[in-house]
Each structure stands twice: as C-alpha cells, then as structure tokens.
C-alpha positions in Angstrom: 31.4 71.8 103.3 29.9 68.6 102.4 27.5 68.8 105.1 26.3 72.3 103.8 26.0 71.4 100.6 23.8 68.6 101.7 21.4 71.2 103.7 20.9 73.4 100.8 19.9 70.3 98.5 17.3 69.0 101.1 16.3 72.8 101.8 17.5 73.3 105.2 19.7 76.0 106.7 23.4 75.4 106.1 25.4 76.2 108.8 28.5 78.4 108.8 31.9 77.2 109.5 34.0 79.8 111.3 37.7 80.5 111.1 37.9 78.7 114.8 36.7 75.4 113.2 39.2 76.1 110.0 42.0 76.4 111.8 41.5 73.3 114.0 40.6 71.1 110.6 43.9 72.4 108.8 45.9 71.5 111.8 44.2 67.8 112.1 44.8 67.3 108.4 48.4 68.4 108.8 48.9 65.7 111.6 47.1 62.9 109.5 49.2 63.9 106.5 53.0 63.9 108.9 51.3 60.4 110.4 50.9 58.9 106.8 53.8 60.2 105.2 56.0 58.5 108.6 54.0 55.2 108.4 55.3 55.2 104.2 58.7 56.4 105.4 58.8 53.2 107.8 57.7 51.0 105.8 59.9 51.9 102.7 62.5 51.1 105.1 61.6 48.1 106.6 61.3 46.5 102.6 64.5 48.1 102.1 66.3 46.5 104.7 64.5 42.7 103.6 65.7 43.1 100.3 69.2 44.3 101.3 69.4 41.1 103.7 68.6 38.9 100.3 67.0 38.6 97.1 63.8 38.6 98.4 60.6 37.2 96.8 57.4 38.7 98.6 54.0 36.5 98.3 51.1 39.2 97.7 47.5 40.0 96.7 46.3 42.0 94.0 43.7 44.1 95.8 43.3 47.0 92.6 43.9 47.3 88.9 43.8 50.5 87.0 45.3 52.0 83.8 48.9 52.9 85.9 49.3 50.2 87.6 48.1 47.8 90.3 47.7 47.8 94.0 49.1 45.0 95.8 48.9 43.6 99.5 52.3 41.6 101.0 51.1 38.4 102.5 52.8 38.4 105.4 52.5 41.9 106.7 49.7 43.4 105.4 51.7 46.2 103.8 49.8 47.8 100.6 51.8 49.8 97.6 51.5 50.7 94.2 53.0 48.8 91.6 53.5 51.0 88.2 53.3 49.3 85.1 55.9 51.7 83.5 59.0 49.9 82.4 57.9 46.5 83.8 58.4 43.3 81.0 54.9 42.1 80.5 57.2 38.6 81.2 57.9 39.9 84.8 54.8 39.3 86.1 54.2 36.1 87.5 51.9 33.6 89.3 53.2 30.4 91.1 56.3 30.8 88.9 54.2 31.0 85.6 54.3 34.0 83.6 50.6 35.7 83.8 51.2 37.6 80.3 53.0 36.3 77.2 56.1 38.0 77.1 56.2 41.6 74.2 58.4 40.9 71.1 61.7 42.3 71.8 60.4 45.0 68.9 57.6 46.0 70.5 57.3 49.7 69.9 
C-alpha cells in the first residue's frame, strides 16, 4: 500500500497487489503477532518467577516518557515494558534510593 501510494505521488504506475500476495502478508503478520505475543508471555514469566523467589529490586533505564506512562529497559537482561503511571505514588519513584518527585499531599484530589 505504502509503496503505491508512493508511485502515484511521484507519478509512476502503482502496481496492483493480488489476493496471492494478501494472503501470504496476513499469514506472515499472524506469525509475527503469535511470535510477539510468546516472547511477552515468557518473559512475564520469567519476572514472575524473580519476584516470587524474593523481593526483587530491578536496576533499569528509562528509554521513553509519554502522557501514560514510561518505557523502561532492565539492566541486566535487556527486557523492555511499560510502566503506567495510574495508581503509582509520585513518592514511588525513585533514583539511587532518592525519591525523583516530591511525594502528593495525602489530599491530593
């Protein structure tokens, strides 16, 4: 699609995609999506079972802020996840045992 868009911008021909070429791309996607959805599955597991073991304390990287939350990468492992910000004490997030943000007023809303 994206390549046939492109054509018809820079005025060349846009080739057709036929059903043959659908079919195969749905059915790529589909593994992708069962590979990533397995690799989440495992790894959801594996921090499971850490934190099970132990109160754990995992050293990580911020690697993205938005609005919902923040991405962050585990040190050791190179696992990535979102972290929401819903429900989290602004006190709760720390950095070298330092609070990063002043804790809310316990009347905050």
């Amino acid at each position: 699609m994206h390549l046939q868009i492109k054509a018809a911008l820079n005025g060349a021909e846009a080739g057709m995609v036929d059903n043959k070429i659908l079919a195969e791309l749905k059915h790529h996607l589909a593994l992708s999506r069962t590979a990533t959805l397995e690799a989440e599955r495992l790894a959801s597991n594996y921090l499971t079972r850490l934190a099970s073991e132990n109160a754990v304390v995992f050293s990580a990287s911020i690697t993205h802020i938005s609005s919902s939350g923040f991405t962050v990468r585990l040190d050791d492992n190179g696992l990535t996840g979102l972290s929401t910000c819903a429900g989290m004490r602004r006190s709760s997030v720390t950095t070298n045992g330092r609070p990063v943000l002043p804790a809310l007023p316990a009347d905050s809303s």
